[in-house]
C-alpha positions, 0 to 999 in steps of 0.5 A, spaced: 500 500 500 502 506 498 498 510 503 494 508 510 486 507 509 481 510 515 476 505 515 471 511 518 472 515 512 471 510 507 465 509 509 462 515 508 464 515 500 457 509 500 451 509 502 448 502 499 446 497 505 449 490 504 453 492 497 461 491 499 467 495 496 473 493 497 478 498 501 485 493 500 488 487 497 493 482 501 495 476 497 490 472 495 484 476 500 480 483 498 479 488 504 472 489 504 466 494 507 459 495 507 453 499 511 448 493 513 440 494 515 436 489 517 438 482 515 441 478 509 440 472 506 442 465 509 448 462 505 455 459 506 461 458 503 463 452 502 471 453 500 472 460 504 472 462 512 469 469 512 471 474 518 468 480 520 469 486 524 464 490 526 467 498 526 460 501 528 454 498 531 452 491 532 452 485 528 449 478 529 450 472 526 446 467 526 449 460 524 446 454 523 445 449 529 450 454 533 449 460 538 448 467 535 455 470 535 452 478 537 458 483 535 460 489 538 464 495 535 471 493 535 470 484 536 472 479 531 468 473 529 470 468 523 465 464 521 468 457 517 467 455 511 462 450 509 457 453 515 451 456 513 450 464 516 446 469 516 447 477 518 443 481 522 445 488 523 442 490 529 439 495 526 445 498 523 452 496 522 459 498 519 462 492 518 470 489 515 469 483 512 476 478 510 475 474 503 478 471 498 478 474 491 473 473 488 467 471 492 461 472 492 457 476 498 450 470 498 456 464 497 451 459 495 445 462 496 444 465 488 440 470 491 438 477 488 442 480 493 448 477 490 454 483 487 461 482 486 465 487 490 468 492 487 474 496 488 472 503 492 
């Protein structure tokens, strides 16, 4: 990278709820960003792990056959592959997700939701 990124002031360039943008790449991984409302689809992702940071707000993660994970600004959960999740912001959350290139938001679930995250 050539220069630092502030995850606050790359949130202020979007509006749209549930579309990541990614901020930065690493190896074979994108740094991405999102405003989340309400909830999202039930999906998984059969061959990558996804991490979460929430940086404003609270996030749930529903996970099947767990405990809901609750996410407060500043924690951390990886939800491991193959394991079918769905956040829930509580309402409204800015969140960091971690993934490999190329995946896509619904992972399996083809839903009309599902974008392919572009470079902000």
């Amino acid at each position: 990278m050539k220069t630092k990124v502030s995850i606050a002031e790359k949130h202020t360039l979007f509006d749209e709820r549930w579309t990541p943008k990614i901020i930065a790449g690493l190896d074979n991984y994108d740094v991405k960003i999102a405003k989340v409302e309400g909830e999202f689809v039930w999906h998984k992702h059969d061959e990558e792990d996804e991490f979460f940071l929430v940086t404003k707000g609270r996030l749930k993660l529903e996970l099947e056959g767990r405990d809901d994970v609750v996410l407060d600004e500043g924690e951390i959960y990886v939800v491991p592959a193959g394991l079918q999740h769905r956040p829930v912001a509580l309402p409204y959350a800015e969140i960091m997700m971690i993934e490999r290139k190329g995946v896509l938001n619904t992972g399996d679930a083809g839903h009309e939701r599902a974008v392919v995250a572009k470079r902000l």
